[in-house]
C-alpha positions as CSV (number, residue, x, y, z in Angstrom):
1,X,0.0,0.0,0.0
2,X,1.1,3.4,-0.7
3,X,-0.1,6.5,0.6
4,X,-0.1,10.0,-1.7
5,X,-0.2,13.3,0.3
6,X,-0.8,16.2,-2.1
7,X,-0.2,20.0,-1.2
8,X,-0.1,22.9,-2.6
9,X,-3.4,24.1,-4.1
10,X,-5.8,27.3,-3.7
11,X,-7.5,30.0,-5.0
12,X,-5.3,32.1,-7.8
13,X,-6.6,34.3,-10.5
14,X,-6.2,33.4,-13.9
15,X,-2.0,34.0,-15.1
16,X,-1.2,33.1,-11.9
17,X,1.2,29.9,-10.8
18,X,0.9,27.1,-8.6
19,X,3.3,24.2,-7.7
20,X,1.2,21.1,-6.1
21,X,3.3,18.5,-4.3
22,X,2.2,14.8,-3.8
23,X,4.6,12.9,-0.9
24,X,4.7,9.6,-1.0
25,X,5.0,7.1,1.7
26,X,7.6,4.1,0.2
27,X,10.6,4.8,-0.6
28,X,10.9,2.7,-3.4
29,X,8.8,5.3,-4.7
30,X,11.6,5.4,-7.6
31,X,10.4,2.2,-9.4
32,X,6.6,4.2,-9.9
33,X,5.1,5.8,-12.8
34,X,3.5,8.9,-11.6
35,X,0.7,11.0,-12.5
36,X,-1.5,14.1,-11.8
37,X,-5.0,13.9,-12.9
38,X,-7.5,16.5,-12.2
39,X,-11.8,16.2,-12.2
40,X,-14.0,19.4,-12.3
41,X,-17.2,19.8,-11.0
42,X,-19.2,17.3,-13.6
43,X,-16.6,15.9,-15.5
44,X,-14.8,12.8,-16.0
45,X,-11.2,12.7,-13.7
46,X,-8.7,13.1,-16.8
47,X,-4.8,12.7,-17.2
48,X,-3.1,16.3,-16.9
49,X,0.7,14.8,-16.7
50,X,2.7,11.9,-16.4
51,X,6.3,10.9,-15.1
52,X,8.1,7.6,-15.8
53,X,10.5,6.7,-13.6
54,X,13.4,7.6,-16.0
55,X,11.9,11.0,-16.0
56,X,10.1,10.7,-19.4
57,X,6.9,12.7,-19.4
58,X,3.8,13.2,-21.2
59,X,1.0,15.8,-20.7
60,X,-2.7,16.7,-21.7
61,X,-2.5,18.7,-25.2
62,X,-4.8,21.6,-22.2
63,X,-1.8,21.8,-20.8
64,X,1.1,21.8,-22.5
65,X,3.8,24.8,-22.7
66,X,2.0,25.9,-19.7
67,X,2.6,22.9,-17.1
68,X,5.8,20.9,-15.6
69,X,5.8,17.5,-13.9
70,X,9.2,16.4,-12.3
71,X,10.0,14.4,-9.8
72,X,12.5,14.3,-6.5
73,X,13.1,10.4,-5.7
74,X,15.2,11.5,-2.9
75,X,12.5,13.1,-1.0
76,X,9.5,10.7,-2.5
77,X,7.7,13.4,-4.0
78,X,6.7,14.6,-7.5
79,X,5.7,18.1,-8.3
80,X,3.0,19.6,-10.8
81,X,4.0,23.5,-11.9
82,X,1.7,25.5,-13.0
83,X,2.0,28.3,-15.2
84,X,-0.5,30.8,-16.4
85,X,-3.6,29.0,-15.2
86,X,-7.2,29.7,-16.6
87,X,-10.3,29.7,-15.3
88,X,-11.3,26.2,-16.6
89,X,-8.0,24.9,-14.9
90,X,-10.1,24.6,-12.3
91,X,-10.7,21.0,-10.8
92,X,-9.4,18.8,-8.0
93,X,-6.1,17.7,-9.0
94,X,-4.9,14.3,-8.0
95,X,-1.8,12.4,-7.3
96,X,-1.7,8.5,-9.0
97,X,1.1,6.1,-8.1
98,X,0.7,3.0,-11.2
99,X,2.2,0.3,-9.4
100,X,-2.1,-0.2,-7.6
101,X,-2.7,2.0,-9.1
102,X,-2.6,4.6,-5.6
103,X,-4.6,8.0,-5.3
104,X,-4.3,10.5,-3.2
105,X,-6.7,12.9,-1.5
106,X,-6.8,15.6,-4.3
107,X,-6.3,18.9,-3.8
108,X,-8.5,22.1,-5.2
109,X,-7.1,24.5,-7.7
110,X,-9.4,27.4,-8.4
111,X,-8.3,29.9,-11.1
112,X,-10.6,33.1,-10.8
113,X,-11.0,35.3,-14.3
């Protein structure tokens, strides 16, 4: 079992940046595929970015140029940055581990116009 801890969302108006953090609990946390995925209010939950665990990365064609995943293996955690968000940014974003797979909490992101 793997527990996901994300961090790092809030209220920002639209051009704004956030950087969401997920923490996770093993520390073979090296060996995972990890994601962020985000659901709005009445939507399906949908793949915003992916990390392999030789750092390859893919991402939502919504967000490219505007969005960075990366990851720290030393300290378990993989980060989501955020650059000039949009109003229809605005979801609960979620952390996925592949190796269950694992989800964490979520966390809100609301972009104002």
């Amino acid at each position: 079992q793997v527990q996901l801890v994300e961090s790092g969302g809030g209220l920002v108006q639209a051009g704004e940046s956030l950087r969401l953090s997920c923490l996770a609990s093993r520390s073979i946390f090296s060996s995972a595929t990890m994601g962020w995925y985000r659901q709005a209010p009445g939507k399906q939950r949908e793949l915003v970015a992916r990390i392999t665990r030789d750092s390859s990365t893919n991402y939502a064609d919504a967000v490219k140029d505007r969005f960075t995943i990366s990851r720290d293996n030393a300290k378990n955690t993989v980060y989501l940055q955020m650059n000039s968000l949009k109003p229809e940014d605005t979801a609960v974003y979620y952390c996925m581990d592949d190796r269950g797979p694992f989800w964490g909490q979520g966390t809100q992101v609301t972009v104002s116009s």
